[in-house]
N, C-alpha and C positions, 0 to 999 in steps of 0.2 A: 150406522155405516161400518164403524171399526167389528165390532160386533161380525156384522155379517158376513166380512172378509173373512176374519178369524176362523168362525163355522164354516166356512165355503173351503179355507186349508186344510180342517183336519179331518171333515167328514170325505168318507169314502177310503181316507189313508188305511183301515184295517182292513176294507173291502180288495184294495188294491193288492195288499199286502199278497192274500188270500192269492188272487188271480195271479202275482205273479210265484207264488209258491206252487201253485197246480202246473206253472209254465214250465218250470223249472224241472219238476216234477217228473215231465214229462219227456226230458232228456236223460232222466237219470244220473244228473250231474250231481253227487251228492255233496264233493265242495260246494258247489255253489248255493245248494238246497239247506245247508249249515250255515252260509253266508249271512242268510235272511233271519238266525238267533241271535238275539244279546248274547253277551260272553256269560251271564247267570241265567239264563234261561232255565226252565224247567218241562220234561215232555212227559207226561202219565197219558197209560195205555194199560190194556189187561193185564202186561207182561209187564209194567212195573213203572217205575218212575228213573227218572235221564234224567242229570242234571248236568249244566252246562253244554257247550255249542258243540265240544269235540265230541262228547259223549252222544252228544243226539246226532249228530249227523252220521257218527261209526253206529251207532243202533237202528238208525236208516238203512244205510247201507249194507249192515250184516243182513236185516232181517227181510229184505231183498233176495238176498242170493239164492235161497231155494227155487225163485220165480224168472220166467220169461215171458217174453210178451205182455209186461204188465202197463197198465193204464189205469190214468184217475179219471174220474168226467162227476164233477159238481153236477148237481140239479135244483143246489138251493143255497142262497147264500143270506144272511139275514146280520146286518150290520146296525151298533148300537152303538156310539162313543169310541173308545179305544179295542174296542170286541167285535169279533166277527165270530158268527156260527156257518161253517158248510155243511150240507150235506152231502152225502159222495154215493160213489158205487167205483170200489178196487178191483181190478180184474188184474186174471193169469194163471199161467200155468204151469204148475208144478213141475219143474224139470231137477231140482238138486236136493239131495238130503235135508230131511226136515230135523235141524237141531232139538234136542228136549233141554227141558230144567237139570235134568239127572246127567246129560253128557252123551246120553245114548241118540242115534239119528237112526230116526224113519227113511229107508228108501223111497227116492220120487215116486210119484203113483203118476206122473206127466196128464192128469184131470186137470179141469179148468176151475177156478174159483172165480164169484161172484158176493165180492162182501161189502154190503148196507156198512157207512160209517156217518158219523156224526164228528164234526175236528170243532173245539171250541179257544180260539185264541187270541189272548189277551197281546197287546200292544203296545209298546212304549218307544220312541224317538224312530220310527220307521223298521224295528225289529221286533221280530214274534221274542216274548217275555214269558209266555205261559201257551202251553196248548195240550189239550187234552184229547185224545180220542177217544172214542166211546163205539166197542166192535162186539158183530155175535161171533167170537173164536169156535163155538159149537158148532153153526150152521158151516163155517169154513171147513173144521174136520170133515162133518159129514159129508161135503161135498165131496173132499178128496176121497172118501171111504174110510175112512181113519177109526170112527166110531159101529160100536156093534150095531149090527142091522143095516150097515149103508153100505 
């Protein structure tokens, strides 16, 4: 019985977690959307690794600002212990200079992107701990035209 209650508490809390981070998400509140990190958090993506809450939530929010009209819409969410895996699909459209590595910015091309991602994140006392995306940044260029031949 003790047992069971226990499991019945903590399952789904990474799931939850998840759903309310796509909510959140979805207003674009990016305090709030940092709210949801431990203060050691860690966030790896192609563009590198964030660590801590301020730093991921300002890497949020910067790497936002090239886009309007963006949205997340999960299609798959798959919940293990303290781990949850989404699947997604990112939309928007390119309306503000696209920052490089080097310092130099791409003028908007105002196309729409459509990018397949995968977010894998680990869980501890009701904040994201660990989260990883995993993106095709090629198929997003070319979308925009960015890449030769598109």
């Amino acid at each position: 019985m003790i047992l069971d209650y226990l499991v019945r508490g903590v399952m789904g809390a990474a799931k939850d977690l998840w759903n309310e981070y796509q909510a959140v998400y979805a207003k674009l509140d990016y305090n709030a959307l940092a709210s949801l990190y431990a203060s050691d958090a860690v966030h790896v993506d192609p563009a590198g690794c964030h660590e801590g809450v301020e730093a991921i939530g300002a890497y949020i929010a910067e790497g936002d600002k090239p886009f309007s009209d963006i949205s997340l819409e999960t299609t798959q969410v798959i919940e293990e212990g303290n781990m949850v895996v989404a699947e997604y699909v990112w939309r928007a459209r390119n309306t503000g200079p696209l920052p490089m590595p080097d310092g130099t910015e791409i003028p908007a091309t105002n196309k729409d992107v459509e990018v397949p991602g995968v977010s894998v994140l680990s869980v501890r006392d009701g904040k994201i701990i660990s989260h990883h995306d995993y993106l095709d940044n090629a198929s997003t260029m070319s979308q925009l035209g960015l890449l030769p031949g598109t």
